[in-house]
C-alpha positions as CSV (number, residue, x, y, z in Angstrom):
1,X,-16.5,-16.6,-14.9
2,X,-15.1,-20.0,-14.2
3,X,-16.3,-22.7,-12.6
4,X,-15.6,-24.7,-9.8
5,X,-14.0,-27.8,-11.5
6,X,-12.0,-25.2,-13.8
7,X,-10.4,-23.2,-11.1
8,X,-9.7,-26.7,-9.8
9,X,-8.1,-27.9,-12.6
10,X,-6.1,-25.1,-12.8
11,X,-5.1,-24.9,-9.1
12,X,-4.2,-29.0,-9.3
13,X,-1.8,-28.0,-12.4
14,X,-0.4,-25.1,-10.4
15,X,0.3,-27.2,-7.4
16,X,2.0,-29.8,-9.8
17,X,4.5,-27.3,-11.5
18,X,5.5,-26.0,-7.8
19,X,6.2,-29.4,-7.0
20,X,8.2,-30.2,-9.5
21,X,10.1,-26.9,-9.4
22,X,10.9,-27.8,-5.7
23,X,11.9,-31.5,-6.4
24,X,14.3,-30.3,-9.2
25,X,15.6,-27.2,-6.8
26,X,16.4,-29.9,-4.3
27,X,18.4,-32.2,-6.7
28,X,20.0,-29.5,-8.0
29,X,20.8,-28.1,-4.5
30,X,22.3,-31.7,-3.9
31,X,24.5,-32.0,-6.7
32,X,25.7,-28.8,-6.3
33,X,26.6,-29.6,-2.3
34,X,28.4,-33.0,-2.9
35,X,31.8,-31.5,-4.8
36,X,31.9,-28.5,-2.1
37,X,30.7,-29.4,1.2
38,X,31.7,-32.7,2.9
39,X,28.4,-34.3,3.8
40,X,27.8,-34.8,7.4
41,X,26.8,-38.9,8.1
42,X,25.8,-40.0,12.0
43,X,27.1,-37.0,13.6
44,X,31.0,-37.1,12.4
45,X,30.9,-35.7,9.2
46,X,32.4,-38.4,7.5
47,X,31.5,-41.9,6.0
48,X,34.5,-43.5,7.9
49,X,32.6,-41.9,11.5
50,X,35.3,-41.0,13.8
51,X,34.0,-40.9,17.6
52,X,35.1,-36.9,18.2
53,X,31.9,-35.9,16.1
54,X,33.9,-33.3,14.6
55,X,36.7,-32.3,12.3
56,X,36.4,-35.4,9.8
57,X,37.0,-35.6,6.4
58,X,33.6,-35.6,4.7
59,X,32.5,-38.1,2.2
60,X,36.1,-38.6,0.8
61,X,37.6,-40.1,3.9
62,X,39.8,-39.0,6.8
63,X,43.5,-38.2,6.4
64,X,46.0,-40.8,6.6
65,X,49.0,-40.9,9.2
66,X,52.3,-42.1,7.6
67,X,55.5,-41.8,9.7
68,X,54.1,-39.2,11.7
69,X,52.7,-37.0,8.6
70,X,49.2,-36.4,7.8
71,X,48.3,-37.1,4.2
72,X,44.9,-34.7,3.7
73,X,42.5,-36.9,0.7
74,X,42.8,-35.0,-2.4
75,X,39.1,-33.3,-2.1
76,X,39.7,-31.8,0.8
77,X,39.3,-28.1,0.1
78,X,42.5,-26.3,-0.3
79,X,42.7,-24.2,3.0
80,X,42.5,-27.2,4.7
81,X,45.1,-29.0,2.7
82,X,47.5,-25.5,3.7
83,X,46.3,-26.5,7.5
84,X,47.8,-29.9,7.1
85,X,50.7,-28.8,5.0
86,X,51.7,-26.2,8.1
87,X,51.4,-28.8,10.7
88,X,53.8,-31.2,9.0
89,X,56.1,-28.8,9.1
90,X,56.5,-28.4,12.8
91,X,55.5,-32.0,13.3
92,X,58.1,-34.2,14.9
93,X,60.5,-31.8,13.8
94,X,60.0,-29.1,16.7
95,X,60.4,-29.8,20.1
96,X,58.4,-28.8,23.1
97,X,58.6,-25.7,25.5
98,X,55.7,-23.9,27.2
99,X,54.8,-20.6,25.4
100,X,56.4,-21.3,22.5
101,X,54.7,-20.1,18.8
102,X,53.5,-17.3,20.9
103,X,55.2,-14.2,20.0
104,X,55.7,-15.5,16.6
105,X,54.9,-18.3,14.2
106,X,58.3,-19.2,13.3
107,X,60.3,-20.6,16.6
108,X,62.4,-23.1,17.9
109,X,59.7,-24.7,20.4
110,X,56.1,-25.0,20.0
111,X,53.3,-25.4,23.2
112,X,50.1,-26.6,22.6
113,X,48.4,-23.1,21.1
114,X,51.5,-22.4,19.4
115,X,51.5,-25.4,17.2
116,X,47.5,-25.0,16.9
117,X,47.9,-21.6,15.8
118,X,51.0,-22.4,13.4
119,X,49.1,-24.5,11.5
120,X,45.7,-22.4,11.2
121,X,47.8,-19.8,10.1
122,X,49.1,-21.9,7.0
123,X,45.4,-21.7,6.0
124,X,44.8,-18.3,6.6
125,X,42.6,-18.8,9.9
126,X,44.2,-16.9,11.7
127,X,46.9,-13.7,11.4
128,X,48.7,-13.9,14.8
129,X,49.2,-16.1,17.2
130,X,47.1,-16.9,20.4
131,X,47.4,-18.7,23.7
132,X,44.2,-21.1,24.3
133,X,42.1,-18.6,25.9
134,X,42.1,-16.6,23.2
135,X,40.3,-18.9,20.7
136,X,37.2,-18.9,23.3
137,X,35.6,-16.5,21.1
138,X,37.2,-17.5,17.6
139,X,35.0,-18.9,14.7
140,X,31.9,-19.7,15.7
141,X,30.9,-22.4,18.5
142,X,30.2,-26.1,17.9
143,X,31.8,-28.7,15.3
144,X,33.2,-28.0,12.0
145,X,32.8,-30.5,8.8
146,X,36.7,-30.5,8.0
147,X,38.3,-29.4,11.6
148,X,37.1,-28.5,15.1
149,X,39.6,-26.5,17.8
150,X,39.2,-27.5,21.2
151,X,40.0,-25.1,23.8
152,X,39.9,-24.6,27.4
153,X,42.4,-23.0,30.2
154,X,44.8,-25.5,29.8
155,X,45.4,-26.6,26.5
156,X,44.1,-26.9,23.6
157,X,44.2,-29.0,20.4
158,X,42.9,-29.6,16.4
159,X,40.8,-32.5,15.1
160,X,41.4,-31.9,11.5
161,X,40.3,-34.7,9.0
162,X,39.7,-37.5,11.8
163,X,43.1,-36.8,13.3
164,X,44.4,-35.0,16.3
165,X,47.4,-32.4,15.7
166,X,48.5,-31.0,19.4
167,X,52.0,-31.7,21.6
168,X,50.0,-34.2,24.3
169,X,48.8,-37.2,22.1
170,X,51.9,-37.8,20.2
171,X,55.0,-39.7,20.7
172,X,58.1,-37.7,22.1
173,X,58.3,-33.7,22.7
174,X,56.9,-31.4,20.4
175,X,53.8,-30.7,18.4
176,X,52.5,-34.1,16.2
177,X,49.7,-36.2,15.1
178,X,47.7,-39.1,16.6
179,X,44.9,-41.6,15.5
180,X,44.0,-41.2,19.4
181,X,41.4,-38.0,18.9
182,X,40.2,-38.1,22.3
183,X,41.4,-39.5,25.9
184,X,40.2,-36.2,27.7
185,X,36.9,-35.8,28.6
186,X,35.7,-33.5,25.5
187,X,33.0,-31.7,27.6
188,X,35.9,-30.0,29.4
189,X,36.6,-28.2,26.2
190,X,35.3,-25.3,23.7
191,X,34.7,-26.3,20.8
192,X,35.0,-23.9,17.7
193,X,35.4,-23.9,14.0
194,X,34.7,-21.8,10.8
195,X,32.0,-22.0,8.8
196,X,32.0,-23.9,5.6
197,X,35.0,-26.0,6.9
């Protein structure tokens, strides 16, 4: 039988290893996180906050616009580089017609959702394309770490690394990038990404 300053004891050393178990879990859990997951700071998911709270770069920045071509920071995980990568490929170089990218990635002329979809295809996000309306249900609803889709009857557009690729905000016809992420009123749109990114 034991008594009551033994069981104590016992119960106090218990407690101690638990805690310590949980505080190393925790670091662990952190350093694990940092290389994987961009770590979301004041709402934007990004150290360099930009205002759309969503679709930022993480701790290792935003992308970079240089003569109208996003350059994606080297940590970015690699679907997200493929997003980028796709977009540039239409960007500036394809004008603007409505319904275009709709029957097929590959065309002449992209609309809004066409260029959207062209370049979440280049990541593997999505296998077809899809007019604006039909992203209401895709992903999941709210704002992702790396890029966030916004969506409603009208048009549509990506915040992907703390820039905006759609055919609106840009300079000239066709689908592009801007610094400008947001002139709308964002509580008009959907807003929908994919887990993890």
């Amino acid at each position: 039988m034991h008594t009551p300053r033994q069981v104590l004891s016992r119960r106090g050393k218990r407690s101690t290893r638990i805690r310590l178990a949980a505080a190393l879990l925790a670091t662990a859990a952190t350093l694990i996180a940092i290389p994987t997951a961009p770590a979301v700071a004041a709402g934007g998911g990004t150290s360099v906050t930009s205002s759309d709270g969503g679709g930022s770069g993480g701790r290792c920045g935003d992308a970079k616009l240089r003569h109208g071509k996003a350059k994606i920071p080297d940590c970015a995980p690699l679907r997200v580089k493929k997003v980028v990568w796709a977009a540039n490929e239409i960007a500036k170089g394809s004008g603007y017609c409505y319904g275009g990218g709709h029957s097929s990635f590959k065309s002449s002329c992209y609309d809004c959702s066409g260029s959207v979809s062209y370049a979440l295809h280049g990541g593997r996000f999505v296998r077809s394309p899809m007019p604006s309306s039909g992203y209401y249900g895709w992903g999941k609803r709210g704002k992702g770490d790396w890029f966030t889709v916004y969506t409603n009857s009208g048009h549509m557009f990506l915040v992907i690394a703390g820039l905006r690729f759609d055919t609106s905000m840009t300079k000239g016809a066709g689908p592009g990038w801007s610094a400008k992420v947001h002139d709308e009123n964002l509580r008009d749109f959907k807003k929908r990404m994919k887990p993890r990114f």
